[in-house]
C-alpha positions in Angstrom: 89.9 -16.7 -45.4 93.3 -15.6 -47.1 96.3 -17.4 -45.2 98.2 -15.1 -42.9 101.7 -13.8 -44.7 104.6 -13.8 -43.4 106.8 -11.2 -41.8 108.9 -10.5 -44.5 113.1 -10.7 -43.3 114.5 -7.8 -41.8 111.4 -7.1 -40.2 110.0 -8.4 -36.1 107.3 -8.0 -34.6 107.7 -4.8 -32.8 108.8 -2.7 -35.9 105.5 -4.3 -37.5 103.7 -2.8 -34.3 105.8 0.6 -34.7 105.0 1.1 -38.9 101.2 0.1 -37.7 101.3 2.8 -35.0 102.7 5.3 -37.4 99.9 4.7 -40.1 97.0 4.9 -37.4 98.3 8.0 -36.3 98.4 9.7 -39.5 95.2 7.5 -40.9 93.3 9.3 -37.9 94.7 13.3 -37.6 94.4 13.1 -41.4 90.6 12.0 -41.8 90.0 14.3 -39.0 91.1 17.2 -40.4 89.9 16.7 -43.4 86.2 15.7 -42.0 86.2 19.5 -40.5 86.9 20.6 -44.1 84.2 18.7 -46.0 81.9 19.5 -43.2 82.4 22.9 -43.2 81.6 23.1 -47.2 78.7 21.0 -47.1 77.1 22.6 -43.9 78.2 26.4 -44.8 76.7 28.3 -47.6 79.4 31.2 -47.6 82.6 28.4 -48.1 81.0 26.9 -51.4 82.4 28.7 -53.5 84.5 27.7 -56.6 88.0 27.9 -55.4 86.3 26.1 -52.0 85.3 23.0 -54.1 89.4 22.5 -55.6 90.0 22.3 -51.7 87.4 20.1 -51.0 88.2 17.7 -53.7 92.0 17.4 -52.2 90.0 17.2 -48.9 88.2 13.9 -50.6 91.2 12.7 -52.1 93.2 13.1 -49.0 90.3 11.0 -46.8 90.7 8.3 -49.2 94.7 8.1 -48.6 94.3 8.4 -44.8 91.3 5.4 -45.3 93.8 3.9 -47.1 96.3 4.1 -44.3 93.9 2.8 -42.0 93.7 -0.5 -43.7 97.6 -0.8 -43.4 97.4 0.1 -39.7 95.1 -2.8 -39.3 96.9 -5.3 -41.7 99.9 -4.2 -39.6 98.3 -5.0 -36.2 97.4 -8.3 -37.5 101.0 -8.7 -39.1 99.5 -9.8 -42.5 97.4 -8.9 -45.4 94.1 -10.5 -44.9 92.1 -9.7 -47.2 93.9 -11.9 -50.4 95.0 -10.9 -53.6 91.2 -9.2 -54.7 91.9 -6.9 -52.0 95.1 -6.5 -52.5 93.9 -5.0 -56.0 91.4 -3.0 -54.8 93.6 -1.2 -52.2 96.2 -1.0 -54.8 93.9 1.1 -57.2 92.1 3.1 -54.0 94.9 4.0 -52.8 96.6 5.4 -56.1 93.6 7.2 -57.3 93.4 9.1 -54.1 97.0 9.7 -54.5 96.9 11.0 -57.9 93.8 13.0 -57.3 95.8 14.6 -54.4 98.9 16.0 -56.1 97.0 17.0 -58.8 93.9 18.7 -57.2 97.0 20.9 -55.4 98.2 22.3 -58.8 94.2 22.8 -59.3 94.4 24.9 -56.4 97.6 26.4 -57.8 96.2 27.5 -60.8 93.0 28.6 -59.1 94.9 31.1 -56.8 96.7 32.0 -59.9 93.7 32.9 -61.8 92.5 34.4 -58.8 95.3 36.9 -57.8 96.6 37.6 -61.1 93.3 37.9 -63.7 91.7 39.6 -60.6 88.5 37.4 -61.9 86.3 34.6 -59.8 86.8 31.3 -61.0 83.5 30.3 -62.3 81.7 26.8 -61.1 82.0 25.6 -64.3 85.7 26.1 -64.7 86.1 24.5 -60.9 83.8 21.6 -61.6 85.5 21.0 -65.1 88.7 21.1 -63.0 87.5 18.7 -60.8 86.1 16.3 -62.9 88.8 16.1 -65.1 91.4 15.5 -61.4 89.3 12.9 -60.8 88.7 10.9 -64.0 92.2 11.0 -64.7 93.3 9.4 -61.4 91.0 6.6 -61.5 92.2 6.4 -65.0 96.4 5.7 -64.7 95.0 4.4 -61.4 93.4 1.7 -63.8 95.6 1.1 -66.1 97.6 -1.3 -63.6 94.5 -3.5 -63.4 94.8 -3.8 -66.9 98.2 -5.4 -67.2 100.1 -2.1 -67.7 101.9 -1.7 -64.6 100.8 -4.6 -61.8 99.9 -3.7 -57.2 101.3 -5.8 -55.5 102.7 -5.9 -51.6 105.0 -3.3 -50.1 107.5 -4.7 -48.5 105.9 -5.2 -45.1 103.4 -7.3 -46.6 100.6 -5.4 -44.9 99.5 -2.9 -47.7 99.3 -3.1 -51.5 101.0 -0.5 -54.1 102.6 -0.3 -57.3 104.6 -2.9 -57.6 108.6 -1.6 -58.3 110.3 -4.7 -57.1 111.0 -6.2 -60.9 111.8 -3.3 -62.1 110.5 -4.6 -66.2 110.0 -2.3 -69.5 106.6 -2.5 -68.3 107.2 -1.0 -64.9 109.6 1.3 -66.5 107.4 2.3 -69.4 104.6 2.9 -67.1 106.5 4.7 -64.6 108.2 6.8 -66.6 104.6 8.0 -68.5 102.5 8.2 -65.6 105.0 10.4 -63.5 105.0 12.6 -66.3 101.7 13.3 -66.2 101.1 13.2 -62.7 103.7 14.0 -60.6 106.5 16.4 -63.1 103.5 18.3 -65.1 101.5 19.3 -61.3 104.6 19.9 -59.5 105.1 22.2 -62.6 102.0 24.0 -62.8 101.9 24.2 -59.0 105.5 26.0 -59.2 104.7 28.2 -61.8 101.5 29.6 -60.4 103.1 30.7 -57.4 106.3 31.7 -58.9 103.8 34.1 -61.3 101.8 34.9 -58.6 104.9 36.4 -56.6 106.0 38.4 -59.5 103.0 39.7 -60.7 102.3 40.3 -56.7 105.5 41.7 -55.6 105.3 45.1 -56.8 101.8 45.6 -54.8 101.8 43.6 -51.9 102.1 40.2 -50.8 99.4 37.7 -51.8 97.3 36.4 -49.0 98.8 32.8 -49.4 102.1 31.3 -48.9 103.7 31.5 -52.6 106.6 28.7 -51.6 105.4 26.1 -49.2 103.2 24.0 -51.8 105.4 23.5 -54.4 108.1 22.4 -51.5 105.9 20.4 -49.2 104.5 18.9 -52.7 107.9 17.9 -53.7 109.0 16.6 -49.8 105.9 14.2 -49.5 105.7 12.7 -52.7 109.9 13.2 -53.8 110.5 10.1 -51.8 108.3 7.6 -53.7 109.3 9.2 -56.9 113.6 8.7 -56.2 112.5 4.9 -54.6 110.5 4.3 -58.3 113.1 6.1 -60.5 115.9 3.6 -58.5 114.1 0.4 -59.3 113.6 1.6 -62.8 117.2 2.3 -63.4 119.1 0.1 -60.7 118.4 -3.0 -58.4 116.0 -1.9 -55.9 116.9 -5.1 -53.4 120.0 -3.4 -52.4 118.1 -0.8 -50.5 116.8 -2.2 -47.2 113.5 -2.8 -46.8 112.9 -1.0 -44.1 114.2 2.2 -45.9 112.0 1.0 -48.8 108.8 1.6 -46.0 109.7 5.0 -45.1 108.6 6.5 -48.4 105.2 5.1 -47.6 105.3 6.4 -44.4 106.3 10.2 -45.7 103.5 10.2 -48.2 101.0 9.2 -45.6 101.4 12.4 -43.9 100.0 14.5 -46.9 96.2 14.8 -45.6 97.5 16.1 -42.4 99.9 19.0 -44.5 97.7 19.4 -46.7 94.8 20.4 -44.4 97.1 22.6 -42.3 97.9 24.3 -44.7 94.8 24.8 -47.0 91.9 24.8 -44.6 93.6 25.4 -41.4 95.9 28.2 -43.0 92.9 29.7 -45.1 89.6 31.3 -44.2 88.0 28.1 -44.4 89.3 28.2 -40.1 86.9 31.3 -39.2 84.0 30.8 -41.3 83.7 27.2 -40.9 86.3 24.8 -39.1 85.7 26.6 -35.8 82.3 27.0 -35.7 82.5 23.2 -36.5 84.5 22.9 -33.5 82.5 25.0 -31.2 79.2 24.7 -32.1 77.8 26.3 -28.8 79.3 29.3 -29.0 78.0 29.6 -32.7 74.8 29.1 -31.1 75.5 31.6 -28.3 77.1 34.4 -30.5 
């Protein structure tokens, strides 16, 4: 059994128990949610479609970050890591695959609606799956490559979860950083801007398009911004003279993407009358 860490200074007891509240909260509304959504697809014929399977793989990739928040909760509760340095690892990597896969499954999405609206042309499966695929396979990849020695997880500073690891602040944090955000965080808050942006001007002239053009890209940029300007400090400046409790509340933003996210892509799409409320009220399904 891993010996107990810790509280790290600037931290007591109660603010462990209020950061631990805070993550079960979100770890629970968000794997709800995004439980209806996967349900839905899986026990609806009329939701799998192709655009339906980019929002079911945020809906996947979202679970996994609310998962992931769950086993901070619990670390939190018990006011250390317990599960050693292995685990530390392995909820290092989960929880930035999941993460990855999430931002960039929303510019899928993006470019999906974009197609959709502006090509007036279904996106075929084998253009979603593709999509998909490649979403996935490239998170688990940069998710990786910290395992591999570019890049190291290592404890937030609570010392009850496990993350990239900004606190040296190194060529090889910097070198990482600096390539990976590229890819995964600039480029698909990009492409997620862009599609909507072309989407409204195509749109404009004829009507409105059925989803909101604006609040993606913004709610992309408000959830994940945070960790991105905490990185880009350490890369650039000495990250100890930020507190660490500001250094948590990044964390504690991003946290709340599966619960925006299924707002406002299932809960804000048709997905809610052909499949999340029948979910809810099976009976009357029955009865109607």
């Amino acid at each position: 059994m891993a010996e107990p860490r810790s509280l790290p200074p600037g931290f007591g007891e109660l603010e462990v128990l209020a950061v631990g509240t805070v993550l079960l909260v979100e770890a629970l509304v968000g794997l709800s949610l995004n439980s209806l959504t996967i349900l839905s697809f899986c026990k609806y014929p009329e939701l799998r479609t192709p655009s339906h399977l980019l929002v079911l793989s945020l809906a996947l990739a979202d679970s996994g970050i609310s998962l992931n928040a769950l086993v901070a909760a619990t670390s939190s509760f018990l006011w250390h890591w317990p599960y050693g340095s292995g685990g530390c690892q392995a909820h290092g990597f989960q929880g930035f695959t999941t993460a990855l896969a999430s931002i960039c499954s929303t510019a899928a999405i993006a470019w999906g609606r974009y197609h959709h609206y502006c090509t007036r042309s279904r996106l075929a499966w084998d253009t979603a799956l593709s999509l998909v695929l490649f979403v996935w396979l490239s998170s688990a990849f940069w998710a990786a490559l910290p395992l591999l020695g570019w890049g190291h997880y290592d404890y937030e500073p609570l010392g009850t979860c496990c993350t990239l690891d900004y606190s040296q602040g190194n060529r090889n944090f910097t070198s990482f950083l600096f390539t990976m955000a590229f890819f995964n965080f600039i480029l698909p808050l990009f492409i997620t801007f862009t599609s909507y942006w072309l989407m409204e001007q195509k749109l404009g002239k004829t009507g409105h398009p059925q989803v909101n053009t604006t609040l993606p890209a913004r709610m992309l940029l408000l959830c994940w911004g945070p960790y991105a300007l905490l990185y880009l400090y350490a890369a650039i400046m000495d990250v100890t003279s930020i507190s660490l409790k500001l250094q948590m509340v990044p964390a504690l933003i991003a946290k709340m993407v599966p619960t925006i996210n299924a707002v406002n892509y299932a809960l804000g799409s048709d997905m809610v009358r052909k499949g999340l409320w029948p979910c809810l009220s099976p009976w009357r399904s029955e009865r109607e």
